[in-house]
TIDORO-760913 format. One record per residue: residue in one letter; x, y, z of N, C-alpha, C in turn. Coordinates in steps of 0.001 Angstrom, whole numbers, plus 500000, padded with zeros to 6 digits. Example, Ala and Ser with C-alpha at 12.3 -4.5 7.8 and 13.67 -1.06 7.14 Angstrom:
BEGIN
a513190494310507800512300495500507800513200496700507800;s512850497750507080513670498940507140512900500030507870;
***
This chain:
BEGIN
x500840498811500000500000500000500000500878501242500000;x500393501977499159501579503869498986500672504208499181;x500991505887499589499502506965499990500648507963499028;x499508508925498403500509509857497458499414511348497901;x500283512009498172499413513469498156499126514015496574;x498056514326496650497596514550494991496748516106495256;x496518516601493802495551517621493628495848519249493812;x494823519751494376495193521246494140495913521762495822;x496783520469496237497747520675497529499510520857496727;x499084519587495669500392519710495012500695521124494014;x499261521002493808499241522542492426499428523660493155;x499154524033494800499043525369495132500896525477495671;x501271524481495710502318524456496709503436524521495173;x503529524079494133504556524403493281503576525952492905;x502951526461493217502633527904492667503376528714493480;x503275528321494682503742529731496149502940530127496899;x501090529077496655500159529748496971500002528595498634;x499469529337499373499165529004500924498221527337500656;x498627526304501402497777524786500997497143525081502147;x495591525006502088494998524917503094493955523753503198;x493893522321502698493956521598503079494112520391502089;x494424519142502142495331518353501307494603516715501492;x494588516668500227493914514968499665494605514488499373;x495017512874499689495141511880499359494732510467498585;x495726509961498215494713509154497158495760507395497658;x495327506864498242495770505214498775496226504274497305;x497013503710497217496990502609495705497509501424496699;x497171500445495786496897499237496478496860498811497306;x495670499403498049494425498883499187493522498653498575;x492742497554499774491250497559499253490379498373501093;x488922498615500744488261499311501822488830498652503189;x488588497391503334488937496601504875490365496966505438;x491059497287504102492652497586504872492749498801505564;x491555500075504844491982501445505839490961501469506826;x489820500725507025488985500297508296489839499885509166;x490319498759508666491440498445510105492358499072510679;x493130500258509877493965500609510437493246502364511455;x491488502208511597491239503245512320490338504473511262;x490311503777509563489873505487508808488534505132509414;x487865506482508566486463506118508807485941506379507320;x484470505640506908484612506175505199483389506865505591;x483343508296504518482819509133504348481860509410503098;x482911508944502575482301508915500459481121507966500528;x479672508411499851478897507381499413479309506546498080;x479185507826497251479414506979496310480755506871495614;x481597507172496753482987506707495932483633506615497607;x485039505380497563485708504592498546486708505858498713;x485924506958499953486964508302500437486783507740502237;x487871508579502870487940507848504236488645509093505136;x488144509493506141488895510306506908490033510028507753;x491180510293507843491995509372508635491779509756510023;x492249508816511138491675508362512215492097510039513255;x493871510166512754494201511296513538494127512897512586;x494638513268511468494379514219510681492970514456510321;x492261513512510295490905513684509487490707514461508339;x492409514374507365492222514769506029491642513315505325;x491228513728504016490189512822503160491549512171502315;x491525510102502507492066509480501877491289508501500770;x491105508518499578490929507989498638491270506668498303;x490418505706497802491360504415497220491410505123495414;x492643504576495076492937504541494160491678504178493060;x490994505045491808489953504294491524489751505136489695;x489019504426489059489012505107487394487505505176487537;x486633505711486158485579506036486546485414506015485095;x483347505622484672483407505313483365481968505867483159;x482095506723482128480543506934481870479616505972481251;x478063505593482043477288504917481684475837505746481753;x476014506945482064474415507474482229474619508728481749;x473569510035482022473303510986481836473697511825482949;x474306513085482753475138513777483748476259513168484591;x476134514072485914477553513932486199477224512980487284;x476324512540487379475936511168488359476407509934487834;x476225510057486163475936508601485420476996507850485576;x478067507546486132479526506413486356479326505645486854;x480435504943486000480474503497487313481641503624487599;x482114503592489105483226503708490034483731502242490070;x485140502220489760486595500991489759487152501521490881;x486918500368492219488264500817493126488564499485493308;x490051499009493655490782498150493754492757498338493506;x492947497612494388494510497324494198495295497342493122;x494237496942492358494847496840490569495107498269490241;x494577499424490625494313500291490126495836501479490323;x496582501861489353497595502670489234497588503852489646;x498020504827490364498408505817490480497969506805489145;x498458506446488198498531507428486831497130507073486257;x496149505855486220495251505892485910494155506512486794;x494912506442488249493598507213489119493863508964488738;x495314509526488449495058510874487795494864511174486621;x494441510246485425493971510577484219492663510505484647;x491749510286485512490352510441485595490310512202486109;x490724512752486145490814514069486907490638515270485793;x490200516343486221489775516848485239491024517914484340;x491583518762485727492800519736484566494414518794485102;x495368519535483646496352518836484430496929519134485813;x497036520237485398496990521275487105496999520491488084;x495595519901488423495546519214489401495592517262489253;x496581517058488436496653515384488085498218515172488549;x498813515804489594500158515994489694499985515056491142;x501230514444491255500940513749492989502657514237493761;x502657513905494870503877513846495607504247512718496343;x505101511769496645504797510601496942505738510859498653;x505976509648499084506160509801500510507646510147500833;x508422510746499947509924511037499467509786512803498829;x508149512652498876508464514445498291508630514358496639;x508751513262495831508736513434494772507819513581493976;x507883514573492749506584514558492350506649513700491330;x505042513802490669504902512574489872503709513256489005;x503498513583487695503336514106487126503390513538485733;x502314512526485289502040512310484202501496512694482963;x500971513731483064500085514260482033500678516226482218;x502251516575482173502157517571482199502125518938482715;x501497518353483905500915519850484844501709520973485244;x502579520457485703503733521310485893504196522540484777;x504154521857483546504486522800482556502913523673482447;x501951522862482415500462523726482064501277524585483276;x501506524815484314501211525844485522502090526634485339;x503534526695484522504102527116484240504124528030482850;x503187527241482408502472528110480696501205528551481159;x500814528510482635499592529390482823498047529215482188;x498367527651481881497367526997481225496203526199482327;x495193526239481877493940525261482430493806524203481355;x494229523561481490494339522218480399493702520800480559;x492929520231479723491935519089480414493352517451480419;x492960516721480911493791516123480978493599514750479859;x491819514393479532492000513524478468490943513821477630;x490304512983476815488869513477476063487796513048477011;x488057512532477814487368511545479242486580513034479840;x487150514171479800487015515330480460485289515859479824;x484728515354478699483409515904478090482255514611478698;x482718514026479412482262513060480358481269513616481717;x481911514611482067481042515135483375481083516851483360;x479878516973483222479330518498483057479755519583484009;x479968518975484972480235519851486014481630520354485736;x482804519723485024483693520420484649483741521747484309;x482758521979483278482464523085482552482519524703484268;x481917524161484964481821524938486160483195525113487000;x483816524060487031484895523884487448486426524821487020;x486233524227485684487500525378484875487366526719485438;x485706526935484920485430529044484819485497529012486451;x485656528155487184485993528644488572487261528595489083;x488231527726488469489724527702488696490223528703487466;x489450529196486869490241530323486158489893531799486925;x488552532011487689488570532420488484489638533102489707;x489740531429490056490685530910491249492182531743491249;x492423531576489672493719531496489590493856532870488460;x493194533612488594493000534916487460494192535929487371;x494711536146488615495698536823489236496806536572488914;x497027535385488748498129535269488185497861534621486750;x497027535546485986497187535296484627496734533801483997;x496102532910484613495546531578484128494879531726482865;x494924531216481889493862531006480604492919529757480955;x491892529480479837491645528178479293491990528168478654;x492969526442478124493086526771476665492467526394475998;x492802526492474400491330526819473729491101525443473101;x492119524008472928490779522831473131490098522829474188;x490414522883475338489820522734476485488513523684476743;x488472524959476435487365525680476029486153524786474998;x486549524106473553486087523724472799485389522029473653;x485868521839474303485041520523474601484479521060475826;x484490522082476479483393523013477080482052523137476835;x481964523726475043481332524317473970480548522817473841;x481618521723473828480724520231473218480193520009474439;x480290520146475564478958519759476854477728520257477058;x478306521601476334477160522446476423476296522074475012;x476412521966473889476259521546473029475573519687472851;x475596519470473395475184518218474264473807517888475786;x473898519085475853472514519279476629472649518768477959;x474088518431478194474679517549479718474639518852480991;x474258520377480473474338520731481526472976521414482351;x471872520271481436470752520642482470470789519649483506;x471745518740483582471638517400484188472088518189485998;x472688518876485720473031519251486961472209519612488049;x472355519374489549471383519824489888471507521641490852;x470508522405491090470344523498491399471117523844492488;x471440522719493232472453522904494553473670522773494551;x474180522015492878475980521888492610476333522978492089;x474900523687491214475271524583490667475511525819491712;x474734526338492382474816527136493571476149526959494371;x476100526129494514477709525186495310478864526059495057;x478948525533493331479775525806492556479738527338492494;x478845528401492121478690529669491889479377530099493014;x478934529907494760478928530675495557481189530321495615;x481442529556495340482722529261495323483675530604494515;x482799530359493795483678531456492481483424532563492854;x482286533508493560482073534324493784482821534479495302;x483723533688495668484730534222496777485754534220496537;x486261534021495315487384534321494304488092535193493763;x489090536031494088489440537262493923489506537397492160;x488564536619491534488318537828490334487393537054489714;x486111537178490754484866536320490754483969536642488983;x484141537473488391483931538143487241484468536911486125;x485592536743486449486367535847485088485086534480485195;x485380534205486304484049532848486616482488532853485170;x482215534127485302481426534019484282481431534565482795;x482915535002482975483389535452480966483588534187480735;x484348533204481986484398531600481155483141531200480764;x482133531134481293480593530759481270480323530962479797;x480274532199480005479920532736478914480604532208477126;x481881532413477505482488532441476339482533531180475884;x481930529670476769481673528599476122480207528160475815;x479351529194476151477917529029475886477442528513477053;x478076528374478465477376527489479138476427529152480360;x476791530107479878476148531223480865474553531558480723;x474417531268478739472971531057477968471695529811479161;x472408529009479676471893528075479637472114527711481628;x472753528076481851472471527826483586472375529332484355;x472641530609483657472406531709483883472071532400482500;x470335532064482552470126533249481866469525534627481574;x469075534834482793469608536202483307470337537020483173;x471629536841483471472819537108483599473206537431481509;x473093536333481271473457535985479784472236537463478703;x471119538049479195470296538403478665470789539960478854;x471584540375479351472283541410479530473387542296478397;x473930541456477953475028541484477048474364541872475483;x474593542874475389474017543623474267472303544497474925;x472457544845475964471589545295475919472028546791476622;x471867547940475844472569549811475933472026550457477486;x473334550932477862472045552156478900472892553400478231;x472564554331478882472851555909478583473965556293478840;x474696556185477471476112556649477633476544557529478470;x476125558363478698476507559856479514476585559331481042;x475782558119481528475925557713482678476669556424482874;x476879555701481924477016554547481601477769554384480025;x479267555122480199480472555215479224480551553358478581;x480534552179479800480844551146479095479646550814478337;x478439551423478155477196551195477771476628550041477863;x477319549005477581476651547406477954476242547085479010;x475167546670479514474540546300480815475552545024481470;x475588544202480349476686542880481319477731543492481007;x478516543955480509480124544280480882479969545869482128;x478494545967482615478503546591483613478484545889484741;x477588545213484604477103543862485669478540543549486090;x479466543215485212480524542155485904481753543088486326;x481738544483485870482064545674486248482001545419487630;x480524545713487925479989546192489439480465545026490651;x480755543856489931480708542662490598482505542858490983;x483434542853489727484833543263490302484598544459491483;x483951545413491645484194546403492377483760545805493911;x482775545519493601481694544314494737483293543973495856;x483834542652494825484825542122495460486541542603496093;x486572543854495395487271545089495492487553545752497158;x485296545765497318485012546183498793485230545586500074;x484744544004499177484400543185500451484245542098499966;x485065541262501088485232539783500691483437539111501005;x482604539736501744481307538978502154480524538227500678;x480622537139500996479199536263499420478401537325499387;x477587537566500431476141538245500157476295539207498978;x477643540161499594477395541591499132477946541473497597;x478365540399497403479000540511495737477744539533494813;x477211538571495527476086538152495160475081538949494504;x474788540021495693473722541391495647473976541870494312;x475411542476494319476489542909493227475393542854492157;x475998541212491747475972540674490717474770541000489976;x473495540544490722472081540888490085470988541799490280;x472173542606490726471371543983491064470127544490489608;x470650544100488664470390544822487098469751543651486316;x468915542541486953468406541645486352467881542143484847;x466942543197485801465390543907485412465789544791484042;x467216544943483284467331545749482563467155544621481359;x467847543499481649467116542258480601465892542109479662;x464969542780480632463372542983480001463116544324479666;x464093544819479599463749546343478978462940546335477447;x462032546750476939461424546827475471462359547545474716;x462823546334473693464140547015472971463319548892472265;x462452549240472006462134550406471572462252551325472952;x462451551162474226462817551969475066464130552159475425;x464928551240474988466377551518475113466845553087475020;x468046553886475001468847552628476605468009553277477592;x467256553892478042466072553772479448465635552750479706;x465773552967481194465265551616481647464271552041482745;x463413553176482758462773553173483948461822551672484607;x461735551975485787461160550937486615461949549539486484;x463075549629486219463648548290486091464279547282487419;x464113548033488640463862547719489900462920546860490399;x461985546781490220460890546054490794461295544882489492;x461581544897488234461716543841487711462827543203487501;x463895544003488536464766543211488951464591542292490088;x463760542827490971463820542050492255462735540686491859;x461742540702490918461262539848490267462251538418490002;x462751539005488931464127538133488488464583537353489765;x465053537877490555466266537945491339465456536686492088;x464192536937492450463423536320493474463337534573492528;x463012534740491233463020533635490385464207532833490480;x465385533027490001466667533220490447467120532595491809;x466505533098492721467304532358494364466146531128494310;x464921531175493994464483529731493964465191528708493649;x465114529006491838466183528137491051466499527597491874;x467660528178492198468883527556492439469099527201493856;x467646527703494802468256527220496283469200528044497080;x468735529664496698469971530396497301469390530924498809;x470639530380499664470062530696501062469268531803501273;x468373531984502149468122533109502730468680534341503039;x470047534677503306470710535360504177471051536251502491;x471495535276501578472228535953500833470764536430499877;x469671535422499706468440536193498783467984537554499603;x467847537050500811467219538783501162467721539825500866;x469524540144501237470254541278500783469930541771499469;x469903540615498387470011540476497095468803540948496348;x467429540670497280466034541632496729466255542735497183;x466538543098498437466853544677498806467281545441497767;x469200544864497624469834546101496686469309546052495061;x468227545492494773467339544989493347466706545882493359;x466064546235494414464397546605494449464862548508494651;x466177548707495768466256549944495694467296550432495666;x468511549582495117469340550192494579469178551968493807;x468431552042492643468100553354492355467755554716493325;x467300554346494542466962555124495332468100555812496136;x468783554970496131470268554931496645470919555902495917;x471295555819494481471401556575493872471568558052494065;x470311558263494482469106559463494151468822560120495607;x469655559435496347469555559788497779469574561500497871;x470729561734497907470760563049498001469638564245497395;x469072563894496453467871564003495828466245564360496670;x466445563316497731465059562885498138464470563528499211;x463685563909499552463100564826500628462984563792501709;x463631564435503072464082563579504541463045562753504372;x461932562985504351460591561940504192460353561144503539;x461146560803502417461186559473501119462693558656501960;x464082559599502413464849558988502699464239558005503973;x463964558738505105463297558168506137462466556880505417;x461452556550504788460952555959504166461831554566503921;x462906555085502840464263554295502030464642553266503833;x464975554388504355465607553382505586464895552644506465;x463966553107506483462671551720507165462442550786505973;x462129550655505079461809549787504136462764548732503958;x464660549043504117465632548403503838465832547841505608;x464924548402506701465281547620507830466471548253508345;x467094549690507942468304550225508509468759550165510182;x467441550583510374467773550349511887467510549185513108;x467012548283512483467213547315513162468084546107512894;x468544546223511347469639545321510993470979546155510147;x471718547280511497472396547829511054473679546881510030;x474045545912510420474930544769509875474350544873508125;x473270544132507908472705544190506685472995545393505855;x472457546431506417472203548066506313473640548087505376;x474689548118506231476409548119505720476506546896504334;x476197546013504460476842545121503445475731546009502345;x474023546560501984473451547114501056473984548279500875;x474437548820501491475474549917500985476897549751500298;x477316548801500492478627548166499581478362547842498588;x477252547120498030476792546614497290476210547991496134;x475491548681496712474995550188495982476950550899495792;x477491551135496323478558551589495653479147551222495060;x479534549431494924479961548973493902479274549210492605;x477953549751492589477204549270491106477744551004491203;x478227551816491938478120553450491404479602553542490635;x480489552720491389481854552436490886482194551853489840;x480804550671489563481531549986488529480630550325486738;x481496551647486606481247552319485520482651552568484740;x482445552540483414484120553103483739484383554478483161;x485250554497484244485548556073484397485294556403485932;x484713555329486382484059555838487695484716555083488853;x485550554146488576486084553352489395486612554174490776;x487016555040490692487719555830491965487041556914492396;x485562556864491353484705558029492020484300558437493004;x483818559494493816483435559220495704481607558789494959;x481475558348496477480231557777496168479449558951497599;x479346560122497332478820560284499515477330559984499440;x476504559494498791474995558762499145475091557787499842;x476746556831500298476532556225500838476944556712502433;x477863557677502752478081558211503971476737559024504358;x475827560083503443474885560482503826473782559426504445;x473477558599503932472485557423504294472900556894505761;x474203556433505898474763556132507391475097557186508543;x474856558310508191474741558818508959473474559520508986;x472869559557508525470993559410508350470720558451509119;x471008557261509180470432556308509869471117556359511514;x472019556751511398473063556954512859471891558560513788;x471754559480512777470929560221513620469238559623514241;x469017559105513200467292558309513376468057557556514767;x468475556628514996468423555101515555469243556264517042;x469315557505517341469516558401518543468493559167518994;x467401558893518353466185559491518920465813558860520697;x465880560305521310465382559574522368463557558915522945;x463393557916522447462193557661522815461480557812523835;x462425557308525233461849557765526246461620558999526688;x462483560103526151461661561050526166460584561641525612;x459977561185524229458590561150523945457299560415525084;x458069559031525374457046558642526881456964558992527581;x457965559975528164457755560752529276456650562082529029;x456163562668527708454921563142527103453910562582527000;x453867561562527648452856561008527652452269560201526150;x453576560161525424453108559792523479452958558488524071;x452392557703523338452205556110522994451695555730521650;x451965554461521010450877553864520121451479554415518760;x450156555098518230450201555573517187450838556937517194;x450516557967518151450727559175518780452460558754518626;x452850557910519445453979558173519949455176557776517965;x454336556856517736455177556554516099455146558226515298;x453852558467515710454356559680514604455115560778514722;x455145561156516654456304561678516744457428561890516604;x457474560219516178459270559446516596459611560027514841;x458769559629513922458309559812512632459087561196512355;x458465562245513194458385563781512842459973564104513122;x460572563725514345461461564039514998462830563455514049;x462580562391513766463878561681511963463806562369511352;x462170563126510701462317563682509421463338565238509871;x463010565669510826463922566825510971465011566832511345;x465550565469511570467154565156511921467704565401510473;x467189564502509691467288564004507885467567565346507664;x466437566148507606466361567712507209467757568963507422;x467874568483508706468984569160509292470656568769508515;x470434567538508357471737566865507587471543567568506166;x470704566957505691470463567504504490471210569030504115;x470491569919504916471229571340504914472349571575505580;x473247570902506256474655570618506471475253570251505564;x474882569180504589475703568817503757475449569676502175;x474371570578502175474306571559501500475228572826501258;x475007572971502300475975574516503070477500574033501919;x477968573245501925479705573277501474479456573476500062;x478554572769499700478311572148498250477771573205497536;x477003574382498312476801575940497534477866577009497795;x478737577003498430480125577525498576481124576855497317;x480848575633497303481975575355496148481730575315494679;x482433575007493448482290574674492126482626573894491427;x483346572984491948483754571859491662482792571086491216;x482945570290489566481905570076489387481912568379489809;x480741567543490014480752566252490985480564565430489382;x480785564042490213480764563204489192479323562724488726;x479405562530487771477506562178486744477160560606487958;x475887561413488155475086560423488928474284559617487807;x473679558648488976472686557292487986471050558412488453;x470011558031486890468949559091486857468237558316487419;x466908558616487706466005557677487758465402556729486824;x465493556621485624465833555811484868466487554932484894;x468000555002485267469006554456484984469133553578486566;
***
């Protein structure tokens, strides 16, 4: 029996990149030999085992053969017979088909080393148009690995094109796909994740939403890159720019469902495209099973992103409004990540990348004066009920008011002219 360290422990560690945690793959054992010595098995449908003291994941050696539809359909080979080099030609890039054996040597049949060194995502056989989920996989290790310049290359793109082309990627189900998405979207250049999508046809077809964007105009004067998706994925780099949180780059992402359904004779206006974003969006987290935590943020910055916008705009009494509706003051936490999310989409224009955004400092400190109202001193007036809400009501709007004309006062002293805001339209 050999145990060989394999995968993206061996790939991160000839990169320079931090291994944070490491698979193994057993050759000639069978299951009873790592029972006895204490593993425990974990894998249903494939012979994986936690070891007794590390509780990293050990593998039997095993090949794999398509007999069905999607990425379920195999039949799993594990046994003693089974080689080292045949258990990493089942693997999908070469990248990760590289092993290290118990001497530190590597072992590297198919390449990888040089792909990582030519900065390649490279499939490792034709075996690779076998399981759909690849297709997700690449645009997420190109993702992964964007930073330092990773490609696909372009057979490997092309038998992408043939999965998709093949109809293997409705087989998937709504929770690998989600799985898979929320992965890439914690990826420091969560954006590439879906130019791969895209650029093999597979974005048409498991995001199309997203895909319905691309060629569709907004108003140059506000919107220089004019394309709605090379804004979208704009807003989404900036997203991740802010903040490492899923939610808030999630939010990001589909803030602009609703411009999809714009009536091409209204182009590039898009009024009311808010409410038919949060539509979308709501369709969208079904699909796919998207938690709670991250759908709620994600209808919020849909539904009023624009308002956000337009803040400075709005009479204390619509803002007041804006911040009860988004829950400002009772889920100040939330409050912060929908404001990251609204400045990324103000940032991710271009030209605008380093723009100030202050609708979002006005709003937080709008909400910082509201949530200092002293209540008990309205009860001590004897307010209650309804009486006492509309006081509390009256007493925000003239905090709002007061800010408002504070942050006026500089802004009619100066001439500097500010950067082009989003209209209500837009």
């Amino acid at each position: 029996m050999k145990t060989y360290l394999v995968g993206g422990a061996v790939r991160d560690e000839l990169l320079g990149l931090p291994v944070h945690e490491r698979d193994w793959v057993v050759v000639g054992a069978r299951e009873q030999d790592l029972l006895a010595q204490g593993y425990r098995r974990v894998g249903r449908d494939f012979p994986v085992f936690l070891h007794p003291d590390t509780h990293e994941e050990y593998a039997l050696a095993r090949t794999e053969r398509k007999r069905g539809h999607g990425y379920t359909g195999f039949e799993v080979h594990a046994s003693p017979e089974v080689s080292l080099e045949e258990d990493l030609r089942r693997r999908d890039l070469t990248i990760n088909a590289m092993a290290r054996d118990a001497e530190g040597r590597l072992i590297d049949p198919y390449g990888g080393q040089r792909d990582l060194e030519a900065r390649l995502l490279r499939h490792v056989s034709p075996a690779f148009v076998e399981d759909p989920l690849r297709v997700l996989r690449v645009a997420r290790f190109a993702a992964q690995l964007a930073m330092l310049d990773f490609r696909v290359a372009p057979e490997t793109l092309e038998l992408m094109r043939e999965i998709v082309r093949q109809g293997e990627l409705e087989a998937l189900v709504p929770e690998r796909v989600w799985l898979e998405m929320r992965k890439a979207l914690s990826t420091p250049a969560p954006a590439r994740f879906f130019e791969v999508l895209r650029a093999c046809g597979a974005l048409a077809v498991l995001f199309p939403e997203l895909e319905r964007l691309f060629g569709v105009p907004q108003r140059a004067d506000y919107h220089p890159e004019i394309d709605t998706g090379v804004h979208t994925l704009m807003v989404l780099t900036q997203a991740a720019r802010l903040s490492e949180d899923l939610a808030v780059r999630f939010a990001a992402l589909v803030h602009d469902l609703g411009k999809g359904e714009t009536p091409r004779e209204l182009w590039p206006r898009h009024q009311g495209h808010e409410k038919r974003s949060r539509r979308l969006v709501a369709a969208l987290c079904e699909r796919l099973r998207v938690p709670r935590y991250e759908r709620e943020l994600a209808l919020l910055v849909a539904e009023y992103h624009g308002q956000v916008h337009r803040a400075l705009e709005l009479r204390p009494a619509t803002v007041l409004d804006l911040l009860s509706r988004i829950d400002a003051f009772r889920k100040p936490e939330r409050f912060e990540q929908f404001l990251l999310a609204c400045t990324a989409d103000s940032l991710g224009r271009r030209g605008f990348e380093n723009a100030p955004f202050p609708q979002a400092d006005y709003l937080r400190e709008a909400a910082r004066r509201c949530t200092r109202v002293d209540t008990g001193g309205l009860r001590e007036q004897g307010l209650s009920g309804q009486a006492l809400a509309a006081a509390l009501r009256r007493r925000r709007i003239q905090l709002i008011a007061a800010l408002k004309d504070e942050r006026a006062a500089p802004s009619m002293a100066g001439s500097e002219e500010q950067p082009q805001q989003h209209t209500t339209e837009d």
